[in-house]
C-alpha positions in Angstrom: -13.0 -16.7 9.1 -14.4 -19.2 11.9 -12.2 -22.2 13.1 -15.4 -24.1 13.2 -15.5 -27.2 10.7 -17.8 -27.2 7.7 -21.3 -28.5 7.8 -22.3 -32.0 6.7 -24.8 -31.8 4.2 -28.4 -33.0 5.1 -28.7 -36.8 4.9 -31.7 -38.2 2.7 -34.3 -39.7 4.1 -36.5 -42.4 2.9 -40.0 -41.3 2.5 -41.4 -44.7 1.7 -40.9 -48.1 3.6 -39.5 -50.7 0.5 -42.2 -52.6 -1.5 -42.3 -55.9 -3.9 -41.5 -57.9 -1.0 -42.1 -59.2 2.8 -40.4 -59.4 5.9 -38.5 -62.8 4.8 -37.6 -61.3 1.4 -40.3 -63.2 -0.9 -42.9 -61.6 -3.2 -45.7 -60.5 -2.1 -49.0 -62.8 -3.7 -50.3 -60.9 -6.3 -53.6 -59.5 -6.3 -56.7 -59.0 -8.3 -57.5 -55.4 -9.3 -61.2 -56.1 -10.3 -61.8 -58.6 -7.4 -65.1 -57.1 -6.2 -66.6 -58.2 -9.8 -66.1 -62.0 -9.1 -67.4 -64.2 -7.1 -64.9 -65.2 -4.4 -64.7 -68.9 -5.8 -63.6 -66.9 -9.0 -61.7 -65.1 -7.1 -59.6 -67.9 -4.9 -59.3 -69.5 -8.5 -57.4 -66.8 -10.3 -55.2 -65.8 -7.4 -54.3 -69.1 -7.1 -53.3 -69.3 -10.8 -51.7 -66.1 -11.2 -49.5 -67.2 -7.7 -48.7 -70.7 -9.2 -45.3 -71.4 -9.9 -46.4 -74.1 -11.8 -48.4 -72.4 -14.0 -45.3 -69.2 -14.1 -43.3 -71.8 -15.3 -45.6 -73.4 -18.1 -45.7 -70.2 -19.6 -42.2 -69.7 -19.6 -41.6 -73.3 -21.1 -44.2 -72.6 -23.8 -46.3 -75.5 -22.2 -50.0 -75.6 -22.7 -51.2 -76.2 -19.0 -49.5 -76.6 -15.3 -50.8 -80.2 -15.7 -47.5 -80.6 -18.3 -45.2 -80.7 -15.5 -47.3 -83.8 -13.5 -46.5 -86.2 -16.6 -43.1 -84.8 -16.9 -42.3 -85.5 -12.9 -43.6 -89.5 -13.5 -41.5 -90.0 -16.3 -38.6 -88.8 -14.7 -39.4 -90.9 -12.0 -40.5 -94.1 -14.0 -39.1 -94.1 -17.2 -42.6 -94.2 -19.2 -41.4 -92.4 -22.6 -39.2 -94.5 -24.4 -37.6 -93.0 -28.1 -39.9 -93.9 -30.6 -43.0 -95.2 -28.4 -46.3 -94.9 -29.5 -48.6 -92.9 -27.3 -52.3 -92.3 -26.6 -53.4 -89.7 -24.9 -57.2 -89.3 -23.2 -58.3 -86.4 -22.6 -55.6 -84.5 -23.7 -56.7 -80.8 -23.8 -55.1 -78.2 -24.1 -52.3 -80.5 -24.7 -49.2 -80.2 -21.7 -49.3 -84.1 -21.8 -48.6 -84.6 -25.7 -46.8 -81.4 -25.6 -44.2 -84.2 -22.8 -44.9 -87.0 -24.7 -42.9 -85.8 -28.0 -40.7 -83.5 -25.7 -39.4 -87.0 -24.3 -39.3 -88.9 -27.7 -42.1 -90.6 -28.2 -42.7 -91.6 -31.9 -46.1 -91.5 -32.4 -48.8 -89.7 -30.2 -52.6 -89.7 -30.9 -55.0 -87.7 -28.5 -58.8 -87.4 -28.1 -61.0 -85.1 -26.3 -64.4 -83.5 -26.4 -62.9 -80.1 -26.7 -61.1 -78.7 -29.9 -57.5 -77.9 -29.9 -55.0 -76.3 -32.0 -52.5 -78.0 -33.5 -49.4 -79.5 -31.9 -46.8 -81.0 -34.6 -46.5 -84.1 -35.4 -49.4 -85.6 -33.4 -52.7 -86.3 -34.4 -55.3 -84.5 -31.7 -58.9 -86.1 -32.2 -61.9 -84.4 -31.2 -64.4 -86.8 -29.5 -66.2 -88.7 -27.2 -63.6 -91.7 -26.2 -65.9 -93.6 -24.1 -67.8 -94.6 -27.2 -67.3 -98.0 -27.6 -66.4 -97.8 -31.2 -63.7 -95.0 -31.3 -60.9 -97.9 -29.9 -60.4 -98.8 -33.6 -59.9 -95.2 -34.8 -57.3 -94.5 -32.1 -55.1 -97.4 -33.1 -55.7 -97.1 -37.0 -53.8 -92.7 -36.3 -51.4 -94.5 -34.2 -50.4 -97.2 -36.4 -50.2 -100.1 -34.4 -51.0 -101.2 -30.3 -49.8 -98.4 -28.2 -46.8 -98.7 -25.8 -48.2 -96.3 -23.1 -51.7 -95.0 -22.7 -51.8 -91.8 -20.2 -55.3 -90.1 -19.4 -55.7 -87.2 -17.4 -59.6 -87.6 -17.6 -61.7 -86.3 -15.2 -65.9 -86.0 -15.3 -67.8 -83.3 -14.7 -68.7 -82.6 -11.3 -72.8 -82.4 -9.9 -71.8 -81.9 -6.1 -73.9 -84.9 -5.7 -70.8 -87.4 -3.8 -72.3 -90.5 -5.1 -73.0 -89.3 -8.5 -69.9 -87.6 -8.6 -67.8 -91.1 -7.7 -69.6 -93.6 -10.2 -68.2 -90.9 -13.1 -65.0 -91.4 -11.7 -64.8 -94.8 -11.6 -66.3 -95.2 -15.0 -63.8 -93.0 -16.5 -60.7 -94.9 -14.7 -62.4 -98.4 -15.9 -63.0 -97.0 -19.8 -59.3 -96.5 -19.2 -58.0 -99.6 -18.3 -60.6 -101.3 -20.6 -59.5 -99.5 -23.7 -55.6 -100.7 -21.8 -56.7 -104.3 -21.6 -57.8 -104.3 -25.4 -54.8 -102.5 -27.0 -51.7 -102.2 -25.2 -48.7 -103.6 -26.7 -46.8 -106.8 -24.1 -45.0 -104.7 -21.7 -46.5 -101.2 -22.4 -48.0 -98.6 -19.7 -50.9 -97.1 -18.5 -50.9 -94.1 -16.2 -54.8 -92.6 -15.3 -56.1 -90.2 -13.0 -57.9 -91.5 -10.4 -58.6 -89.6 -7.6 -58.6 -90.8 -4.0 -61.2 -93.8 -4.3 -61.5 -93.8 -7.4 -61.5 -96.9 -8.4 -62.7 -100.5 -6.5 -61.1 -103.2 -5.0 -62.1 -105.4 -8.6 -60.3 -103.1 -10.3 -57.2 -103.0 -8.7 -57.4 -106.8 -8.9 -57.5 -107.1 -12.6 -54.9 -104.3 -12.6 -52.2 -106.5 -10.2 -53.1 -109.3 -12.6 -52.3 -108.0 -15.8 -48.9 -105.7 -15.0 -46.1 -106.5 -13.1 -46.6 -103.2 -11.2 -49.1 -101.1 -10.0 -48.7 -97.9 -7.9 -51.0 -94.9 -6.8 -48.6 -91.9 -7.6 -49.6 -87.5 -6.1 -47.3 -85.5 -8.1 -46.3 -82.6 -6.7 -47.6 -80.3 -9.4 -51.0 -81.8 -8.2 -52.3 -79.5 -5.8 -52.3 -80.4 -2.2 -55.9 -79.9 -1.3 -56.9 -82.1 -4.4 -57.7 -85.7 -3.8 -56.3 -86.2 -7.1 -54.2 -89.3 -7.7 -53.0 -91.4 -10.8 -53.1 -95.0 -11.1 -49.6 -96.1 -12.7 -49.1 -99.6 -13.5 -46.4 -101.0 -15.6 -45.4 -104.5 -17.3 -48.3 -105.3 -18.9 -49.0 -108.9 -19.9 -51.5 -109.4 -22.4 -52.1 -113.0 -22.1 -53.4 -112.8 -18.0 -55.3 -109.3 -19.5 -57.5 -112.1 -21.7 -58.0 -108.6 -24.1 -59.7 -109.3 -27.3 -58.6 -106.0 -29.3 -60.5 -102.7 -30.1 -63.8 -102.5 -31.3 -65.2 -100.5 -34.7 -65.1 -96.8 -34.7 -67.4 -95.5 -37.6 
């Protein structure tokens, strides 16, 4: 028998470098399989989505959109829900923002949008146009009385036309604080989406007038690129306001 020691037995090798990750340990962004059927705005859309923590985390939470988290982040910051406050939402679908609003305690939520929605216990979701003139009424009747905040995520449909494109934004934000004027309670809220200049130097001046604060708040679930912004003001006194109270809705 041989002095010589006994061979090591062959070391493994790795056949395949690691995958699932990058160089400073983060997932790789996911990618489409069927990308060459889209068109690559359809395509910069879904990878977006499907790389969005945001929306990985609305899913988890059971919330209907991404958007749930931007309401959530101001009323940590602001205060906005109180227990038992009644709540009107405009343009609420799908529904993140009344899904936050009862979440946080409010009493009472009422929403409206053009689209239909499913169901979201106990609030009342209206389908409609809100900026006709007669639909104020309606709102406060399923609330039950003048709201304490008023939130609306509204935003118009785009032509590409800038000019066109600005005058529905700033009709939207002043249908807002028009329908806020008329029907909030002393001392409520209203928090709208305005994007950047999105609304006109009048408007800001009835706003200042009529609440004690006023503040242009970027969430950060609001996506960088996006010139999107929300008017928040807070305090509101009726009497400067001069509001007269809703109109009919038939």
């Amino acid at each position: 028998m041989s002095g010589a020691p006994p061979a090591e037995p062959p070391r493994k090798r790795m056949v395949r470098s690691p995958t699932g990750g990058t160089d400073a340990g983060r997932p790789t962004p996911k990618r489409l399989k069927r990308a060459k059927e889209m068109t690559p705005s359809s395509q910069a859309w879904l990878e977006r989505q499907i790389n969005d923590p945001f929306v990985t985390e609305a899913k988890a939470r059971g919330y209907r959109s991404r958007a749930a988290f931007k309401l959530r982040e101001m009323d940590d910051r602001f205060h906005l829900i109180r227990r038992g406050a009644r709540v009107i939402d405009l343009g609420c679908a799908p529904g993140g923002w009344v899904q936050i609003a009862l979440e946080r305690g409010a009493g009472v939520v009422v929403g409206i949008d053009l689209l239909a929605m499913d169901p979201i216990f106990p609030a009342t979701l209206i389908q409609g146009d809100f900026t006709d003139e007669a639909c104020g009424a309606r709102l406060i009747e399923r609330l039950g009385g003048a709201p304490d905040l008023i939130v609306s995520d509204m935003a118009p449909n785009t032509t590409g036309h800038r000019q066109t494109d600005h005058l529905r934004i700033v009709g939207l934000v002043e249908a807002a604080v028009d329908f806020a004027f008329e029907t909030l309670q002393p001392g409520g809220a209203l928090v709208c989406k305005a994007f950047q200049g999105g609304e006109t130097r009048a408007l800001l001046a009835r706003l200042n007038a009529a609440f004690d604060t006023v503040k242009h708040v970027k969430p950060k679930a609001s996506r960088a690129e996006s010139s999107e912004l929300y008017l928040l003001a807070t305090g509101f006194n009726r009497s400067v306001s001069g509001s007269a109270g809703p109109g009919v809705c038939d």
